[in-house]
N, C-alpha and C positions, 0 to 999 in steps of 0.2 A: 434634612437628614443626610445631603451628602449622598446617597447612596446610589447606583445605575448600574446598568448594561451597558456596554460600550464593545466596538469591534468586534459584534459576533459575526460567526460562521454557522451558528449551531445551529441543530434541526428543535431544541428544547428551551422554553422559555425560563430564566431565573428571575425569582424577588427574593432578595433578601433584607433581613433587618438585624438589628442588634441591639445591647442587651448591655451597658443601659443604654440609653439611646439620648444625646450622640455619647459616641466613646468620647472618654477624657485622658490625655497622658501619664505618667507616672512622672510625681514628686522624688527630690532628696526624703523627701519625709516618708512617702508611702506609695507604696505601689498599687498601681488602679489595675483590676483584671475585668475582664469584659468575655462576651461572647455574642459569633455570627453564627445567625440561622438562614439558610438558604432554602426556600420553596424551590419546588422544579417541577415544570408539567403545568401549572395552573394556566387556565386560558388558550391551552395549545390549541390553534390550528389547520395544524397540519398531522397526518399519519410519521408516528414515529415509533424506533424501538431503539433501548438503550441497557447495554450490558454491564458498563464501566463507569464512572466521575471518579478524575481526581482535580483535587482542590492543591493549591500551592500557594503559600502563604510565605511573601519577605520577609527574610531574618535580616537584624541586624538595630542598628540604635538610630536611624537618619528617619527625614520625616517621609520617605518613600516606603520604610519599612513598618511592618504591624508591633513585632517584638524580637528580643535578641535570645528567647526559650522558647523555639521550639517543640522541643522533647517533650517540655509539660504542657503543650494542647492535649486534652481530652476529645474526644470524637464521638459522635452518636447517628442514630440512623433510625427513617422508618422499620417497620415490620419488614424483613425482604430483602434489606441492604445491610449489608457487613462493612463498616470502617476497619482499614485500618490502624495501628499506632504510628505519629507522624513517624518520619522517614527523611532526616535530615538532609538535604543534596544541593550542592552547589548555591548557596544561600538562600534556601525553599525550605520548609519544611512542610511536607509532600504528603498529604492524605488520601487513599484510594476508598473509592465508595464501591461493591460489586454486588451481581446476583449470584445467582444459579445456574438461572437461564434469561436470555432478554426478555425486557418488562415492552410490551403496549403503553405508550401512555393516550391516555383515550378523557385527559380530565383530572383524573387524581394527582391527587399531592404529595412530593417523597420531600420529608425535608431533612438536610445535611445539617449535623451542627456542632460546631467548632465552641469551645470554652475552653475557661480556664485558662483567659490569653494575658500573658502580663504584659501589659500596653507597654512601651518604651516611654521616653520621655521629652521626643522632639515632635510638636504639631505637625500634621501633613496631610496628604491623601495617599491611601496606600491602594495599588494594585493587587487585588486576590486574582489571581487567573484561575480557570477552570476549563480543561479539559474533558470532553465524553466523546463516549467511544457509539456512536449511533448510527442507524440507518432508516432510510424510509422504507424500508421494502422487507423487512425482517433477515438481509440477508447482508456480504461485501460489508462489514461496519468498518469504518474508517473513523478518528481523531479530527476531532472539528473543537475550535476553540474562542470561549468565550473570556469574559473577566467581567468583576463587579466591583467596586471602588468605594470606598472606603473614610470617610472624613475622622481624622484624631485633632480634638478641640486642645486647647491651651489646661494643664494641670489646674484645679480649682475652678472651672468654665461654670457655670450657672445660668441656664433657661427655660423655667420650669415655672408652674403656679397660673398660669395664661388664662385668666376667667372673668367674668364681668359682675360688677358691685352688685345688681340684679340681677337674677334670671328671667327677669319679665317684668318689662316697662309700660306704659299707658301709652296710647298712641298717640304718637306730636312729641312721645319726650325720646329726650339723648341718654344715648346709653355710657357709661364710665367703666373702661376694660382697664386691669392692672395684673404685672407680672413680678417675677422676681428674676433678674439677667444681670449674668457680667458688664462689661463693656464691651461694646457690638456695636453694630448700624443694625437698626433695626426699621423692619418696615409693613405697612397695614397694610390687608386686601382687605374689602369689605365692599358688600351691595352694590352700587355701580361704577368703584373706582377700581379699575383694572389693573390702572398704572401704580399705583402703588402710593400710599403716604408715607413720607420719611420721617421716622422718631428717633434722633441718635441721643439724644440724651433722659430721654421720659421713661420712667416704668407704668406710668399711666397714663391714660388716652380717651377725649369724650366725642363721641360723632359728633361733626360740626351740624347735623341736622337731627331732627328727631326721626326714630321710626317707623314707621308704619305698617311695618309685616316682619315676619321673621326672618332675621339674618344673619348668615354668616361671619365670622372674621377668622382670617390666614394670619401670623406673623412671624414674619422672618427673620434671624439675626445672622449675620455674618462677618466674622473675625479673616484679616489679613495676615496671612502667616508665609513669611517665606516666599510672597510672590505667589502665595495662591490662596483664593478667595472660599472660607468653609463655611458652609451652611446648613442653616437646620428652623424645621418650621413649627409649631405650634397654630391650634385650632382649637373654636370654640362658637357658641352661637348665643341670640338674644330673640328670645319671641315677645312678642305682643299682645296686648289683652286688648281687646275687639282691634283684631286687626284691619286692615283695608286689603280686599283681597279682589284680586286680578287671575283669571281663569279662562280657558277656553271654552270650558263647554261645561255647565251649572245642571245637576238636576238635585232637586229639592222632592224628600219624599214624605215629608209632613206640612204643615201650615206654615208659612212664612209672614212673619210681619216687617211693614219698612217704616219706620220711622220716622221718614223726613223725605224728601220727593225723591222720587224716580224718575230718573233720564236714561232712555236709549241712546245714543249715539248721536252726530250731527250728521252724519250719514244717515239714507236711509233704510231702517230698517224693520224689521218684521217683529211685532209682539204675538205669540200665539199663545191660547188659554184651551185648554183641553173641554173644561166648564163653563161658568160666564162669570163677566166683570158686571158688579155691583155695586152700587152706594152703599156704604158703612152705614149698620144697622138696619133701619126701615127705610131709609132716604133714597130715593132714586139715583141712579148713574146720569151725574151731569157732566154737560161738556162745556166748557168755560171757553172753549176756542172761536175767538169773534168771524171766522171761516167755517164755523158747523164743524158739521160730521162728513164727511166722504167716505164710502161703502165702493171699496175698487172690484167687490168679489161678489158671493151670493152673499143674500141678510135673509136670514130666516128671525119671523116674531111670531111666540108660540101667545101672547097675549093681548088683549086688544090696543089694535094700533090706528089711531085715525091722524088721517093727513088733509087740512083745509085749503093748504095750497096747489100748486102743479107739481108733480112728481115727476122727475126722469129717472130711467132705471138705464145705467150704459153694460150692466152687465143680467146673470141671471137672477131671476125672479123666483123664489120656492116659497110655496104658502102652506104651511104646516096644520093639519089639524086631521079628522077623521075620513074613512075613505069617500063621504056623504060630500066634506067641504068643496068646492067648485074653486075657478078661477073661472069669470065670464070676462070676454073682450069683446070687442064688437066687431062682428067678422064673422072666421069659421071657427073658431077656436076649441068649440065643442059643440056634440050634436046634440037638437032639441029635441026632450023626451026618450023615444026608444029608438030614434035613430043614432046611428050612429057617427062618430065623431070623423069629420071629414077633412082634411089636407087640401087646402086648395093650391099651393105654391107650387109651381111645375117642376120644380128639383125635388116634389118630394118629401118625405118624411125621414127625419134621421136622429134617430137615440144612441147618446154617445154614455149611456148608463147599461142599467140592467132591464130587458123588456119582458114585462110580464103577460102571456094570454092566456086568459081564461075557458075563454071557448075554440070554435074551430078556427083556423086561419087558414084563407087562402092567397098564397105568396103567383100568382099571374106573372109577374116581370122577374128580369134576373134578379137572381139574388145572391147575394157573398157573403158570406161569412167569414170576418175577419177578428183575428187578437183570440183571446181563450174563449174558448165555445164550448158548452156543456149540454149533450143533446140526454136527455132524460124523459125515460117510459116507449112508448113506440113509435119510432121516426122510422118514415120512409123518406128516403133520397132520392128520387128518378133523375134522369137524364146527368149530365158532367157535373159534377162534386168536387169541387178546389178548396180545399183549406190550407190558407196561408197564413195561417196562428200558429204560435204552438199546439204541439198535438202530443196528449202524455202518453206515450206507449214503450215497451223494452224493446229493445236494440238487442240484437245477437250479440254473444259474450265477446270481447278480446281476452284471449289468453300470454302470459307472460310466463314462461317455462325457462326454469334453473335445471340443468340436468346431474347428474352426480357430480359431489367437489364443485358446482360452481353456485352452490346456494350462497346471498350473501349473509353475511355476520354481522355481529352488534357495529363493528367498526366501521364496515362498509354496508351499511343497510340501505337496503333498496326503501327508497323516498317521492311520493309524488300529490298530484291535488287533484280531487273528486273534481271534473269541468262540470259537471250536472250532477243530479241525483241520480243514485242508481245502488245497484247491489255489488256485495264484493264478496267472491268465493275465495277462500286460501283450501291449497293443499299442502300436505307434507307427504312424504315416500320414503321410506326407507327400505334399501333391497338389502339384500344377503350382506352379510359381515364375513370380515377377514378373519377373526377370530374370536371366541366362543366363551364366554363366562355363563356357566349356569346358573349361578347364585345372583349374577347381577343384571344382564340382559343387555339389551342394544335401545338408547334411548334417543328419537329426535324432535324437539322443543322446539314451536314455532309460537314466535312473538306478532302481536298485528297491533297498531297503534292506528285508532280511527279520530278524529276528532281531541284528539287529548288522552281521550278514553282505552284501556291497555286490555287486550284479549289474548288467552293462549290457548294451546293445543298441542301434542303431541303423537305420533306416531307410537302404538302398542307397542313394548317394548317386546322384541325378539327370543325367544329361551329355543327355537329349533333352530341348525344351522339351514340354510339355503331359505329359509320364509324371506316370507316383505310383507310390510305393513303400510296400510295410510288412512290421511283422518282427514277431513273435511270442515273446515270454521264456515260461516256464511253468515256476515255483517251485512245493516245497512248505513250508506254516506251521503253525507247531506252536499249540494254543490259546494264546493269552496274549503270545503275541511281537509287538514293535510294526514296524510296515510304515510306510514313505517310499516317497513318489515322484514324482518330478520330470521334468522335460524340459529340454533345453540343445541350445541352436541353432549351429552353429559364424558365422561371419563374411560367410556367403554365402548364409547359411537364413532367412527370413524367421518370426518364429512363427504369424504371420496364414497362414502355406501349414501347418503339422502340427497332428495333432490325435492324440490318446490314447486309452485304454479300458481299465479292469480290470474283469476276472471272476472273481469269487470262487465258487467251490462250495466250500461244508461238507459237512465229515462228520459223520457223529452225528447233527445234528439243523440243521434249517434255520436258519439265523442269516447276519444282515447282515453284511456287511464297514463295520463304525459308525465313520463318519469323523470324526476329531478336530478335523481342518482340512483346508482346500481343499476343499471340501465340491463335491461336483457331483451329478450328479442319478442316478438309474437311469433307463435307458431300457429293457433287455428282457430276459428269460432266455433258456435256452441250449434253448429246444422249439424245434422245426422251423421252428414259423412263424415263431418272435422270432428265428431268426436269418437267415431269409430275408427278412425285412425290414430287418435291421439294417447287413444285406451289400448289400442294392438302397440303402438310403440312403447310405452309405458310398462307392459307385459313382456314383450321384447326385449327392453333395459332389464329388466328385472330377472328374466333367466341366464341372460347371457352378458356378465360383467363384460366392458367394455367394445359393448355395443354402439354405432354410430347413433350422437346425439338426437333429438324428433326434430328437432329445426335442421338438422342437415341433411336428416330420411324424408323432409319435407319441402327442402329448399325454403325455407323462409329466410326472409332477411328480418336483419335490426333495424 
C-alpha cells in the first residue's frame, strides 16, 4: 500500500489508508479522484492531550505532489472535531482539524478525512505532513510534527482479484492462486518462505509442495517510477481438509479416535491418562515390546493379578481393595491379631501422605509438624509448638490512602496484584463541595476491577452544603489476580472535594498489596489505635478544607 509514518516528533500515533487503494493517477482521458483517511490515537501508549491537527497536503502536477486543486478537498471529521475548508498556502493546501477543549486520548479513535482529491497525473510518492498541537501533561501544548506518505501508481494500474482456484484443498495437494495486475515485479510470501518467491511475469501461481495445514499467502507488486520503487500488497489464505495439526498444548474434551499409530516423540516423554488404557473391545492391554513393561512409579491393580516369577518393585507398592485387604511381608510389617502394628527401623516411621488415627495417640518424642497441617476437634499443644508450614490466618490490614484531588482517574488508575489471598476493602469520601446544585447533588463513583470482574460504589450524593459522605465496597481476591482502581466524578463533583482508601488484609502470610501504578503511600493498619487515628483525621479533613494530609499528620512514607 505504500503507506507509513516517517520522522515523527509526535506524542500521537497515525494510520492511515485510502480509498481506492492504491491511488491511481489521472489520464488525458479521465480524471481519477481518491480519498485519505487518517486514524489518530489507536494503540497509544503514552498519556496525551491534543487540541489542534493540521493536515497539508502538496499542490501542484510533479510526482511529489497529490493534486493541483486544492480548493475542492472536501474534509470530515469524528464527533468533536471541526475541519476546516482547505486553505491554500504556499503550495499546501492546508486543513485544520480542532476542538473545544483538549481531548485525552486514552484509545479512542478520531479519524480525519480528506476526499474528493483529484489525483494529478505524474506517479510518485507524495509527502502529506501533519502537524498537532499536544501535550503530555494537559498543559504548555507545543507543535510536534509528523508525515504519512503516500504511493500514486501509473494511470490504468491493475492489482486486484488475488484468490485461490480452491478454498480448501486435501491434504498433500498444491494449491493454484491467480490474480488480475498490470505489469509489476511481483512477489509470493507463503508458509515458510520468508524471502520471498519472484513472479514477474505469471498471474498464476501453484505451491511447489502440497499443504498440510492452513496457510497464508502475502503478494506484492511493485512499479519503478522515477527512481522510486511503489508498492502495494494483496492477501489471502488456503485451508485444508483434515489437516496435519502442530500444537503446544492439546486438550480433548470428548472421545478421540486415531486411526493409525501413535508416536510420542523420540525424546523421552510422558503419556498420562486420567482413566485407564485398554484393549479395544473385550481384548486385554497387550504389550508387544520384546523389553516388557517397566513401571518407573506406583502400579495400583484393582483385579486379580498373579505373578509366577520374582518380582522387583524399585519404587512404591499400593495394593488397593477394602480396609480388611492386608499386605504381609516378612518382618514387622504389621501387627499379629490385636496388637499393634510396630516400626522396627531406628529412623522411625515417616508418612509423606495424609495420617489417619482413629483412636488415642500418644506422640512420647519430638514431634514437627511440617507443610499444611489441619488440627480438627480438640487439640492440646503442651510444651514449644513450631509450625513451619503455612499457617492460614489474617494479617492486620495495610491501608493505601488518596487524600482530596489526589484520587486516581480512569487515565491514571491505581493497578496492582493480590501476592496471596486476602480481602480487599475500598473506600470513597467525599467532604463538603465548593458549590451547591440542589436539583442535582455532589456525586463520587468508585470503580474496582478484581480478577476481570468490574464493581462499583459510590459516595451518597450531597443536597446539604458543608455534609460528607462515604461508602464502603469489601471484595474478595484470589493470589495472583490483578486489581484496578479508579475514581470518576460526575459533572457537579469537584475531585479536589473526594478522597479514596484501600485495605488489604492477607491471608496466609503477611504481604503488601504491591502497586504497579498510581502508587500512593501507606498510612496505617487495621489495630485500634491506627484506626482511631485514621478515622479522627478523615473527620479532621472533612471539617476543615485544606487540612494537612493523614500520611503527613502521620509521618508515613511511600
Amino acid at each position: 500500500m505504500g503507506i507509513l509514518m516517517v520522522n515523527s516528533t509526535n506524542l500521537l500515533p497515525y494510520e492511515p489508508s485510502t480509498d481506492p487503494n492504491p491511488l491511481r493517477v489521472s489520464s488525458a482521458e479521465e480524471t481519477e479522484y481518491g480519498s485519505i483517511n487518517i486514524n489518530v490515537g489507536g494503540g497509544i501508549t503514552t498519556r496525551a492531550w491534543c487540541n489542534k491537527i493540521t493536515v497539508r497536503v502538496p499542490l501542484g502536477s510533479g510526482a511529489e505532489h497529490l493534486t493541483d486543486n486544492g480548493a475542492a478537498i472536501r474534509t470530515g471529521a469524528s464527533t468533536g472535531w471541526t475541519p476546516s475548508a482547505p486553505n491554500v498556502v504556499g503550495g499546501h493546501a492546508v486543513i485544520t482539524f480542532t476542538t473545544t477543549r483538549p481531548v485525552e486520548f486514552t484509545g479512542q479513535i478520531v479519524s480525519l478525512t480528506l476526499s474528493n482529491i483529484a489525483i494529478n497525473r505524474t506517479p510518485g510518492r507524495v509527502t502529506v505532513e501533519i502537524v498537532e498541537n499536544s501535550s503530555p501533561t494537559n498543559g504548555n501544548f507545543t507543535d510536534k510534527n509528523a508525515a504519512v506518505e503516500v504511493d500514486k501508481f501509473p494511470a490504468g494500474f491493475v492489482f486486484r482479484n488475488f484468490a485461490p482456484e480452491k478454498i480448501m484443498v486435501e491434504n498433500g495437494e498444491a494449491a493454484v492462486l491467480r490474480w488480475e495486475g498490470s505489469d509489476a515485479k511481483y512477489t509470493m510470501y507463503w508458509g515458510d518462505a520468508p524471502a520471498g518467491v519472484p513472479l514477474d511475469k505469471e498471474r498464476t501461481w501453484t505451491t511447489p509442495v502440497g499443504l498440510t495445514t492452513v496457510t497464508g499467502f502475502m503478494l506484492r507488486a511493485e512499479v519503478s517510477e522515477g527512481g522510486t520503487t511503489l508498492t502495494h500488497t494483496l492477501t489471502t489464505a488456503v485451508t485444508v481438509r483434515i489437516p496435519d495439526l502442530v500444537v503446544r498444548n492439546l486438550t480433548v474434551q470428548g472421545p478421540a479416535v486415531f486411526s493409525d499409530t501413535v508416536s510420542l516423540s523420540n525424546a523421552a516423554k510422558d503419556l498420562t491418562v486420567a482413566g485407564s488404557i485398554r484393549g479395544a473391545g473385550s481384548n486385554p492391554l497387550r504389550v508387544s515390546q520384546n523389553a516388557g513393561l517397566k513401571v518407573d512409579a506406583q502400579a495400583q491393580v484393582v483385579g486379580a493379578f498373579s505373578v509366577n516369577g520374582a518380582s522387583t518393585f524399585n519404587s512404591n507398592v499400593t495394593v488397593a481393595g477394602t480396609q480388611d485387604t492386608t499386605l504381609t511381608v516378612l518382618g514387622s510389617m504389621r501387627g499379629s491379631g490385636t496388637s499393634p502394628l510396630r516400626v522396627s527401623q531406628n529412623a522411625g516411621l515417616k508418612v509423606d501422605a495424609a495420617l489417619s488415627v482413629a483412636g488415642a495417640a500418644s506422640l512420647t518424642g519430638t514431634t514437627t509438624l511440617s507443610g499444611a497441617t489441619t488440627l480438627s476437634g480438640t487439640t492440646t499443644l503442651s510444651g514449644t509448638t513450631a509450625f513451619t508450614g503455612a499457617t492460614q490466618l489474617f494479617h492486620r490490614a495495610q491501608i493505601r490512602y488518596w487524600n482530596r484531588g489526589q484520587a486516581p482517574s480512569y487515565g491514571s488508575m491505581f493497578s496492582s496484584n493480590a501476592q496471596t489471598d486476602g480481602i480487599l476493602t475500598c473506600s470513597v469520601h467525599q467532604y463538603d463541595a465548593t458549590r451547591y446544585d440542589e436539583n442535582i447533588g455532589y456525586k463520587a463513583n468508585l470503580t474496582v476491577v478484581v480478577g476481570g470482574h468490574y464493581h462499583y460504589c459510590a459516595a451518597p450524593m450531597l443536597r446539604r452544603a458543608g455534609s460528607g459522605s462515604s461508602y464502603n465496597l469489601t471484595l474478595p481476591a484470589r493470589k495472583g489476580e490483578q486489581i484496578y482502581a479508579w475514581l470518576d466524578v460526575d459533572g457537579t463533583c469537584y475531585r479536589e472535594n473526594v478522597g479514596m482508601a484501600l485495605a488489604w488484609s492477607a491471608l496466609g502470610r503477611q504481604a503488601d498489596l504491591a502497586a504497579v501504578s498510581g502508587e500512593a503511600p501507606y498510612v496505617f493498619d487495621d489495630s485500634e489505635e491506627g484506626t482511631a487515628e485514621y478515622l479522627r483525621l478523615l473527620a479532621e479533613d472533612a471539617a476543615r478544607p485544606g487540612a494537612a494530609k493523614p500520611e503527613e499528620s502521620a509521618g508515613a512514607t511511600a
